[in-house]
ROLUMTOR-450759 format. One record per atom (N, C-alpha, C, O): residue in three letters; z, x, y. Coordinates in steps of 0.02 Angstrom, whole numbers, plus 50000, padded with zeros to 5 digits. Each point is the difference from the previous one (the first is absolute). Layout:
AlaZXY ...
This chain:
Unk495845017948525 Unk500394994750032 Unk500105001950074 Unk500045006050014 Unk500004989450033 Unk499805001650077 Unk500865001149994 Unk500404996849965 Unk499725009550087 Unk500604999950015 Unk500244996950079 Unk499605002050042 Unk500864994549982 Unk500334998650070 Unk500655004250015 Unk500614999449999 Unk498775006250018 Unk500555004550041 Unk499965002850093 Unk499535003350023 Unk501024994450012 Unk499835001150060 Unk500325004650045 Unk500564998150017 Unk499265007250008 Unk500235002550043 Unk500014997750060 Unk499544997550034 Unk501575004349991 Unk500004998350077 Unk500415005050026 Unk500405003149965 Unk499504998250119 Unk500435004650013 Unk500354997950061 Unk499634997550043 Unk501075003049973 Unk500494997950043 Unk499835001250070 Unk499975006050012 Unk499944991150026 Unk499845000650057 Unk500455006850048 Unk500615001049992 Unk499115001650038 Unk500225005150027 Unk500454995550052 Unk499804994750025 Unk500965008949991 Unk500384999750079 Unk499505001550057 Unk500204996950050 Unk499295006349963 Unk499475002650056 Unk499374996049990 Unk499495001850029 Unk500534991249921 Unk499624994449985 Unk499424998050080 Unk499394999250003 Unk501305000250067 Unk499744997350054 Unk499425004950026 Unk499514997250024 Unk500505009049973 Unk499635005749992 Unk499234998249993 Unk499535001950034 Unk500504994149916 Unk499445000849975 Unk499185000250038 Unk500014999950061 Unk499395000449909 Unk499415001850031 Unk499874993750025 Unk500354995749973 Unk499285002450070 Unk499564992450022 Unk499425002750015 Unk500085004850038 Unk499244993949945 Unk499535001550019 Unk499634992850047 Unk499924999550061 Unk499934996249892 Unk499734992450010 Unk500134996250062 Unk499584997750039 Unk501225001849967 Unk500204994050021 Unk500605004850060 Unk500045006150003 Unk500384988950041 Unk500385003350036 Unk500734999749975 Unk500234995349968 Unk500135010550052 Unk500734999849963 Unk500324994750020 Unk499954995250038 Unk500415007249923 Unk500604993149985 Unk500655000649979 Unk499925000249939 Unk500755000250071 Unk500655002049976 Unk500094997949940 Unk499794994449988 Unk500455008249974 Unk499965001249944 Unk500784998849949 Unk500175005049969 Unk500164990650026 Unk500464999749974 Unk500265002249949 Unk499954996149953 Unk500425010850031 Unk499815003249938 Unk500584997149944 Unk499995002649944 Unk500434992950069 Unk500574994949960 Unk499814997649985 Unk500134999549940 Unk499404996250085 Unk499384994549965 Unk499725001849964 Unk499994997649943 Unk499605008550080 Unk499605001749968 Unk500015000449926 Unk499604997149964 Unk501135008250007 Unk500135001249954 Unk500194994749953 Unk500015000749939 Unk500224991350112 Unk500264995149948 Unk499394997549982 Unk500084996649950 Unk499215003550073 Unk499254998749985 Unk499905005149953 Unk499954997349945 Unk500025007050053 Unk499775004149955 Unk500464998749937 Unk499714998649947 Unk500955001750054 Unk500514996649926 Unk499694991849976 Unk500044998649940 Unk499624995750113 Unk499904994649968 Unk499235004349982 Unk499904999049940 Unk499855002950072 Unk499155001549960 Unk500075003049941 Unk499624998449954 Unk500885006350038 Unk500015004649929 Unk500374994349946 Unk499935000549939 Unk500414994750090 Unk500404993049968 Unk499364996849957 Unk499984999349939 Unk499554999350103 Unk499634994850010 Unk499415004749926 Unk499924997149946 Unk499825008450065 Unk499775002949924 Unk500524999249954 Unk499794997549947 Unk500705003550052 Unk500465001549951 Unk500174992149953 Unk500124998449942 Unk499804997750131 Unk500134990849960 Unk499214999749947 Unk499874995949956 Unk499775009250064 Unk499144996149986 Unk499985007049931 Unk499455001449976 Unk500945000950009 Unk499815004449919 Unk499825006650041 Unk499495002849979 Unk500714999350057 Unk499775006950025 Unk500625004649986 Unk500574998250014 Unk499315007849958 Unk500535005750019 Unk500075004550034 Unk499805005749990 Unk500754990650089 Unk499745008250037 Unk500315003349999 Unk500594999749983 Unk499035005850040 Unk500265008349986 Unk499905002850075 Unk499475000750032 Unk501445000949994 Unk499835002650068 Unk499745006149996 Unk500115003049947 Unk499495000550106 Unk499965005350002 Unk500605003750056 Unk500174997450053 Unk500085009749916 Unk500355003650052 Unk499784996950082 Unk499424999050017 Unk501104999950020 Unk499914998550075 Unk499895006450036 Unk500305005249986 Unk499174994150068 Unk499845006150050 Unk500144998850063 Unk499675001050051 Unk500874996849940 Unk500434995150078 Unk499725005450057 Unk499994996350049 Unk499795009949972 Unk499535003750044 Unk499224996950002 Unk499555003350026 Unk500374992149954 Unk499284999350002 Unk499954992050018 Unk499934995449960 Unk500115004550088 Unk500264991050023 Unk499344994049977 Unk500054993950005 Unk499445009549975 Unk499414995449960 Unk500005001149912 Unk499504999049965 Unk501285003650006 Unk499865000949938 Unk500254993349959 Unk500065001249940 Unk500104992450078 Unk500114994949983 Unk499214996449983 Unk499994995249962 Unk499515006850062 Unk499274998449972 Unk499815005849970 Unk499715005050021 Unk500564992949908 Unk499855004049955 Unk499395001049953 Unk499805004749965 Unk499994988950050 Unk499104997849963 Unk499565006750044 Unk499425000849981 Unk500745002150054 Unk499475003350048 Unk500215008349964 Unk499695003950036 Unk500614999449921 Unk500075004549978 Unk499734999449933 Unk500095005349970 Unk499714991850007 Unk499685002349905 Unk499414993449996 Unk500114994250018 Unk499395007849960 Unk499704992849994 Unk500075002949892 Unk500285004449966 Unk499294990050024 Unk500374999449921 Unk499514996249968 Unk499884994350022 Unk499715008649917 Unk499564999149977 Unk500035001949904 Unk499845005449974 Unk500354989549997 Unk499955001149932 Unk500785004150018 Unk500424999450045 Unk499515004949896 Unk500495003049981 Unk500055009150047 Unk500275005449987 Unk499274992050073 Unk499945006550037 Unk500434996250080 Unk499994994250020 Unk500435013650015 Unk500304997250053 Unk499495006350049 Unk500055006049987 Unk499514991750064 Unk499875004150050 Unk500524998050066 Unk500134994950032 Unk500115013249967 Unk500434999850049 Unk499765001350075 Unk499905005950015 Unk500014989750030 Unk499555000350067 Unk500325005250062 Unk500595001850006 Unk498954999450030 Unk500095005350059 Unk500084994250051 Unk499474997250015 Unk501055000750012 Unk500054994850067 Unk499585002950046 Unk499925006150004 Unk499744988650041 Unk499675003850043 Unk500365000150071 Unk499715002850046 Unk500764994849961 Unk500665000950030 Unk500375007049991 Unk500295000749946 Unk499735003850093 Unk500435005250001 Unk500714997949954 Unk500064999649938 Unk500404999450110 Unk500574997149986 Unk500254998049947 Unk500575000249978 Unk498724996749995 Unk500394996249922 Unk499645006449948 Unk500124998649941 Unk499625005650064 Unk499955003149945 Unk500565003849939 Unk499885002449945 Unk500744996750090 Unk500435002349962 Unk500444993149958 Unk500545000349971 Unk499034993750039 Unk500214993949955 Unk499965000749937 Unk500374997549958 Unk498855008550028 Unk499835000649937 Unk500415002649940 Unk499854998949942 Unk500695004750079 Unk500165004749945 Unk500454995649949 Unk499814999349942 Unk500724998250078 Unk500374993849959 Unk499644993649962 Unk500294996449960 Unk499165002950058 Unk499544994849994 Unk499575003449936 Unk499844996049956 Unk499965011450034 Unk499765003449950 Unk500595001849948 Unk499954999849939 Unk500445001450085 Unk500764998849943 Unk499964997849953 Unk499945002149942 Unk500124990250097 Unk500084992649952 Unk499394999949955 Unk499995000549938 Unk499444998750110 Unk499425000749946 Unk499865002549912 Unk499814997349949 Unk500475010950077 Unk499915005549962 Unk500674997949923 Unk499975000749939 Unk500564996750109 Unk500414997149947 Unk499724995549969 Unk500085000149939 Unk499604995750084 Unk499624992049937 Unk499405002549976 Unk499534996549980 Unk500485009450021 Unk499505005149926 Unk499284998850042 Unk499495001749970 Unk500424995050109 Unk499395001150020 Unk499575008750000 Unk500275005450014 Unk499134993649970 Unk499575004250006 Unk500095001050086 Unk499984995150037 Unk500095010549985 Unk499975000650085 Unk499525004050020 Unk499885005649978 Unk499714990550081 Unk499445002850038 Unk500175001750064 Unk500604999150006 Unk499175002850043 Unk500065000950081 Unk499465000850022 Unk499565003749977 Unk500424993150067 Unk499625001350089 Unk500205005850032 Unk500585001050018 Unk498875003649992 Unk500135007050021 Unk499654999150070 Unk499714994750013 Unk500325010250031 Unk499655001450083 Unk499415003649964 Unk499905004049955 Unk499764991950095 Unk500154996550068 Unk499854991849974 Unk499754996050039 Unk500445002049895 Unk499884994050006 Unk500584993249997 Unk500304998549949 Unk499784997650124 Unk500364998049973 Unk500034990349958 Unk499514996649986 Unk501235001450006 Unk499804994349976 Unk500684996949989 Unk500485003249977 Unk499554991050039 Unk500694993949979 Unk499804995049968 Unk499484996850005 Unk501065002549952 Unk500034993849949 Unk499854993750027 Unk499704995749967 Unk500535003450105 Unk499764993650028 Unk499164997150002 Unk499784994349994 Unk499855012850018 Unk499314999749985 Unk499634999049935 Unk499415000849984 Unk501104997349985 Unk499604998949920 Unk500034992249956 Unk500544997049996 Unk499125001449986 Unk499784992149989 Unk499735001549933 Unk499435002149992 Unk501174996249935 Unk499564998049934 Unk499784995249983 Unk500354995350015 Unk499325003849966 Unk499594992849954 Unk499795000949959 Unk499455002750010 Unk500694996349926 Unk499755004249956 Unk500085005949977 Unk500535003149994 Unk498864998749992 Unk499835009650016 Unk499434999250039 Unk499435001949983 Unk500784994550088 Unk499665003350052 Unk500564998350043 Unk500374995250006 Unk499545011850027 Unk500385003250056 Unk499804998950075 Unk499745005150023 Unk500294990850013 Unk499925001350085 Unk500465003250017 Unk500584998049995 Unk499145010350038 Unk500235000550063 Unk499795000750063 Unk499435001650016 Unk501144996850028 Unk499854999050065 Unk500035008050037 Unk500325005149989 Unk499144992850061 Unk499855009550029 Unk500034995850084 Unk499754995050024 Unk500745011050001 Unk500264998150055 Unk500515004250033 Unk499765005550013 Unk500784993950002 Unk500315001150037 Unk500575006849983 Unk500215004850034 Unk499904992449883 Unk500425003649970 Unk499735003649925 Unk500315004249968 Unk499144993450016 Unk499725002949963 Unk499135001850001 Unk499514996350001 Unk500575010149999 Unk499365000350016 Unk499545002349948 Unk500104998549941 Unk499195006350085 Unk499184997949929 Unk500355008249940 Unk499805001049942 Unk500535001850083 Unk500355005149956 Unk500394996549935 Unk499935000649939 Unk500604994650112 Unk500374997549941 Unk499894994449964 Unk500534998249975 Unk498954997850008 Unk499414996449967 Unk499825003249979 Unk500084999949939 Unk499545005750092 Unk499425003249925 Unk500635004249935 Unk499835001249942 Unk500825000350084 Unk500565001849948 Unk500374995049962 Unk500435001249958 Unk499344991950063 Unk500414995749978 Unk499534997649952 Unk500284999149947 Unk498794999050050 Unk499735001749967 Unk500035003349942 Unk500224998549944 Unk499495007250083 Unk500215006249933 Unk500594999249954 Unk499965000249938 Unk500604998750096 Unk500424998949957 Unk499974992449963 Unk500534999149970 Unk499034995550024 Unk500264992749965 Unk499434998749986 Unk500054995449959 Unk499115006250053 Unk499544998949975 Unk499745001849935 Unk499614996549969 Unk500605008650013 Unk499965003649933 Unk500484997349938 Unk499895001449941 Unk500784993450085 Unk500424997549971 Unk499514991549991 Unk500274995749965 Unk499075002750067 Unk499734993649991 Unk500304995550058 Unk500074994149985 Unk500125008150086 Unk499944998750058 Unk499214999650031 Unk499505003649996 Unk500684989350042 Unk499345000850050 Unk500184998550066 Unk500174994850029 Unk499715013949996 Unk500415000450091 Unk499694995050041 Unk499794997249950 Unk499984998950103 Unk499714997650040 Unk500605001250072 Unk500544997050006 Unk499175008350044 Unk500154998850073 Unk499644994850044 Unk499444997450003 Unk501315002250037 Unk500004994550049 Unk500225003150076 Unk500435004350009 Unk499144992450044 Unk500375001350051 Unk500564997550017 Unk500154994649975 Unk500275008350067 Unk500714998750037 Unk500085000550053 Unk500185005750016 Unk499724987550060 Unk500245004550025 Unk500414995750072 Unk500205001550056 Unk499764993249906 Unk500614993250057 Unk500685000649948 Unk500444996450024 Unk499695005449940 Unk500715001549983 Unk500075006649964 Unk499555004249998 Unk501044996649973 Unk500225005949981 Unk499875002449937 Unk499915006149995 Unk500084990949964 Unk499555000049921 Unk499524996349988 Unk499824995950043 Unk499845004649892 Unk499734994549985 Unk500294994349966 Unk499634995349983 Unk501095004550004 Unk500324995949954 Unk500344995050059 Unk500174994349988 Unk499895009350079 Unk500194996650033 Unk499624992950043 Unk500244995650035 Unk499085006049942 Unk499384993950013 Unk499944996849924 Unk499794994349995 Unk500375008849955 Unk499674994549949 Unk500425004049919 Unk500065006049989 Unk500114989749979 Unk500154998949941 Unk499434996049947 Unk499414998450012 Unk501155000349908 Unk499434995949985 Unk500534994549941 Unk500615000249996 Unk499044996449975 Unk500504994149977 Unk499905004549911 Unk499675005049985 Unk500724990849975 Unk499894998049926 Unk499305000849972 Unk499825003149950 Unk499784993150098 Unk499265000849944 Unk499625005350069 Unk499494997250020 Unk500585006349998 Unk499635005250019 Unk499694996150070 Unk499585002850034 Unk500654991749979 Unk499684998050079 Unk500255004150059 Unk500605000050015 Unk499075002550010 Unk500395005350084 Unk500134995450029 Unk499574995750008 Unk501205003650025 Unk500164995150062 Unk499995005250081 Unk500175005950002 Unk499644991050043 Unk500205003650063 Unk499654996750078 Unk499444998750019 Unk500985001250000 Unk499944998350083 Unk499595003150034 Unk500175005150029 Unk499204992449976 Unk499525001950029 Unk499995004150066 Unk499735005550004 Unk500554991850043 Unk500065005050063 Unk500245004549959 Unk499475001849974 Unk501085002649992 Unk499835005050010 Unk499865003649944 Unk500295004449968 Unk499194992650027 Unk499665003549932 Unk499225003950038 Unk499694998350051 Unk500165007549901 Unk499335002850019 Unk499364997149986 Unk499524999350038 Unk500574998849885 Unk499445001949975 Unk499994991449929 Unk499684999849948 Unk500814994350083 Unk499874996449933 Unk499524998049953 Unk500144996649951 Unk499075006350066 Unk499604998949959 Unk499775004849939 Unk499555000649958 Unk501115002650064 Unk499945006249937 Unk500364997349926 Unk499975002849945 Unk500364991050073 Unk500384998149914 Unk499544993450016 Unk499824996550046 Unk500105004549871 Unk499614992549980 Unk500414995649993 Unk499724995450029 Unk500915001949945 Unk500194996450000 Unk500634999950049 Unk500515003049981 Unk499494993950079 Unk500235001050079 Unk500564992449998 Unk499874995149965 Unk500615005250071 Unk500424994550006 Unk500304999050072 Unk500605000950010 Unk498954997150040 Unk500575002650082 Unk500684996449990 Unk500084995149965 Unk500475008350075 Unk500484996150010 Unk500244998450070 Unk499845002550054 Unk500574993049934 Unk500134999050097 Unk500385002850024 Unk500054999750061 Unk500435004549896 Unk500385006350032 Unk499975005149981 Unk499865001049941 Unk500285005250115 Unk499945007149993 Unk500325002249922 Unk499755002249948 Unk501034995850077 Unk500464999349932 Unk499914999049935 Unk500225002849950 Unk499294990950064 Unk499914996949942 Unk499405004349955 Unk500024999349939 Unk499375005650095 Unk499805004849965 Unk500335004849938 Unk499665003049959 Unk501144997050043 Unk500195003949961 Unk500584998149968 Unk500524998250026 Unk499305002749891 Unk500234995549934 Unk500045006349964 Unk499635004949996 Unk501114993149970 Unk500145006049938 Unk500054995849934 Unk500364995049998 Unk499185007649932 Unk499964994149975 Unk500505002649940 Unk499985005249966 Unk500484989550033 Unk500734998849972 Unk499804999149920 Unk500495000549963 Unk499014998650011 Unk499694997949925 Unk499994992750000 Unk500364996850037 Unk499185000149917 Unk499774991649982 Unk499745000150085 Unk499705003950037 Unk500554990949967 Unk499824995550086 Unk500315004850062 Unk499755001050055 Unk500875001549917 Unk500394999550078 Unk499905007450024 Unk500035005249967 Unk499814993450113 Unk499795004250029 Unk500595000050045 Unk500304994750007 Unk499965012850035 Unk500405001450043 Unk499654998550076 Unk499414999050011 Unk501195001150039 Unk499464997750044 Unk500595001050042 Unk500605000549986 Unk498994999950084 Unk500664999450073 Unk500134994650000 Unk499734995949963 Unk500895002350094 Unk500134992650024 Unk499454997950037 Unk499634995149997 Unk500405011450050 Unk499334999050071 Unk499444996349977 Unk499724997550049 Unk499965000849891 Unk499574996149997 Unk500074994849950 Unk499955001049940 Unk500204991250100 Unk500314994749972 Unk499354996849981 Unk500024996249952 Unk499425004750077 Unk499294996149988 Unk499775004749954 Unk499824997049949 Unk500115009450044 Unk499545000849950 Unk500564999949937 Unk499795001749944 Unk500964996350064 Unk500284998349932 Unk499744993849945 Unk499825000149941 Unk500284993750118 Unk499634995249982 Unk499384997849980 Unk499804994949972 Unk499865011750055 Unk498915000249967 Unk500255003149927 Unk499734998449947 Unk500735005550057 Unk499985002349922 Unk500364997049941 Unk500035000949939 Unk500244995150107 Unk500354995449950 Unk499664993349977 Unk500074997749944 Unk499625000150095 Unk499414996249992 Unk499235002549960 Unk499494996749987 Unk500655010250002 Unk499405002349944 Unk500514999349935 Unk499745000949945 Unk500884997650057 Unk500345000749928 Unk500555008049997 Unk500315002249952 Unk499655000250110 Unk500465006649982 Unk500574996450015 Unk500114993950001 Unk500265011150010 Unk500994999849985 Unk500095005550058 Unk500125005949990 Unk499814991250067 Unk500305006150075 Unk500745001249989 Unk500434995649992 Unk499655010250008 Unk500675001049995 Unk500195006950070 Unk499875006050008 Unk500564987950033 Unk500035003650068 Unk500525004450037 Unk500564997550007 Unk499355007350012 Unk500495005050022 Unk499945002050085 Unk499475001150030 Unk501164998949997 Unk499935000750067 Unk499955008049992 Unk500355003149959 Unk499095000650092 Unk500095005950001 Unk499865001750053 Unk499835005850008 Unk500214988750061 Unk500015002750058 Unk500255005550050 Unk499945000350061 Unk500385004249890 Unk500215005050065 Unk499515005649967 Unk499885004950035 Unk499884994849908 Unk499665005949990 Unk499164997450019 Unk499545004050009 Unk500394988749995 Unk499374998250046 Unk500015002150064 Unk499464998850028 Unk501035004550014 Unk500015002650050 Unk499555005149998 Unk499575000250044 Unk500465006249891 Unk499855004850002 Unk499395000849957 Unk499955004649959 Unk499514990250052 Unk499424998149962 Unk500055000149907 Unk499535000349961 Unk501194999550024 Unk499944997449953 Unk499994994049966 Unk500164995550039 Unk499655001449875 Unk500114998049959 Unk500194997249964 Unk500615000450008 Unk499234995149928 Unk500274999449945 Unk499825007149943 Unk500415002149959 Unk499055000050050 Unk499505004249967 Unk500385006149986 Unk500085002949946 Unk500234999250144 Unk500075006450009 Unk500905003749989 Unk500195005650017 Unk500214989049951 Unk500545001549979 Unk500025001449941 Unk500555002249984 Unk499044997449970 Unk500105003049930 Unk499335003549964 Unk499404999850017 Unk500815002549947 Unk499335000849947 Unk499894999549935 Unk500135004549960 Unk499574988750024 Unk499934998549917 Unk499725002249942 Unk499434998149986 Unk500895006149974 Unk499705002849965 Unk499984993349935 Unk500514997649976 Unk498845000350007 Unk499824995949953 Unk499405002949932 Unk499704996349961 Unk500285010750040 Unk499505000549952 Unk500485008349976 Unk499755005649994 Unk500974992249998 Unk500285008249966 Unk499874997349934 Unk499894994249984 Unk500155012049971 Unk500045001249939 Unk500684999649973 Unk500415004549998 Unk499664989749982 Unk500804998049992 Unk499984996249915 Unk500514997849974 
């Protein structure tokens, strides 16, 4: 039986801190912030999800994108090497929780590294994105570790945004959505969906129809609602400051042994 279990973790006080690689800074409202981050963990919790915070690392002002510390495969948690200095000490609370929901635990060792944001399931096939923050070390470990479990790795380049999750997601039936400018490589998924916003590339899928989604993209709500989904929308603009997400605030564990 698929389990809906999600990890989230409280936004750090040193939130404004955070990294920008992409785009140019931006002030950062960290009151807001936190009342965005309380309606998103709302917003799983209305849709059958149970989350489970992880310990806060209020020193690590990018530990509120918590998808970028464990990617999660079957009933195995590989725990990733950020390729970010700074955030490498996100990991340890994040392997905690894991280790508590009876996951099998793997790691990303040096020199290879790798974030959760770079990882795209469909199936049992795996895209990741090779780029900025994860590089050909931590693929060929992320590999090793999920191919032998009946994973099929496929790398992608990265290298107009900050992950690969941050150019492209994918819907319900396995279609990839994503905004072409800044995408690398869209002729690498067969079944391709552009959208007309950046935003609108990235969908957390809630189970049946309804998919999570920013406010920031009011047009690609309406393309998906017009295929028959159920947009269900969350403002998360202050952490879009800091090239995040819907993706990159939690992490769904849907295949525990429960």
């Amino acid at each position: 039986m698929p389990s809906k279990k999600a990890l989230v973790r409280r936004p750090s006080p040193r939130l404004a801190e955070g990294l920008v690689t992409h785009i140019e800074r931006e002030k950062v409202d960290v009151d807001l912030a936190v009342e965005q981050w309380e309606a998103y963990v709302e917003a799983l919790r209305t849709h059958g999800w149970e989350t489970i915070e992880v310990d806060p690392a209020d020193d690590c002002p990018d530990s509120v994108f918590v998808e970028d510390t464990v990617v999660m495969y079957r009933n195995v948690a590989l725990i990733a090497r950020p390729g970010a200095d700074s955030r490498r000490a996100e990991t340890a609370g994040v392997e905690e929780a894991v280790a508590g929901l009876g996951c099998s635990v793997n790691w990303i060792w040096d020199p290879g590294t790798l974030e959760g944001g770079d990882v795209l399931k469909i199936g049992d096939t795996v895209y990741v994105g090779r780029g900025g923050r994860t590089n050909a070390a931590g693929v060929q470990q992320l590999r090793a570790a999920f191919e032998p479990l009946g994973a099929r790795v496929v790398s992608a380049p990265v290298s107009k945004v900050l992950h690969l999750k941050s150019a492209v997601t994918a819907l319900p039936d396995g279609t990839v959505i994503g905004h072409i400018p800044k995408m690398d490589t869209p002729s690498l998924f067969a079944r391709f969906l552009p959208v007309p916003e950046e935003a609108g590339s990235h969908v957390v899928l809630l189970g049946g129809d309804k998919l999570l989604m920013a406010a920031s993209a009011p047009k690609t709500a309406e393309l998906f609602a017009d295929l028959g989904y159920e947009p269900v929308v969350v403002d998360i603009s202050e952490f879009e400051k800091l090239e995040g997400c819907v993706t990159c605030l939690s992490v769904r564990l849907r295949e525990l042994y429960v």
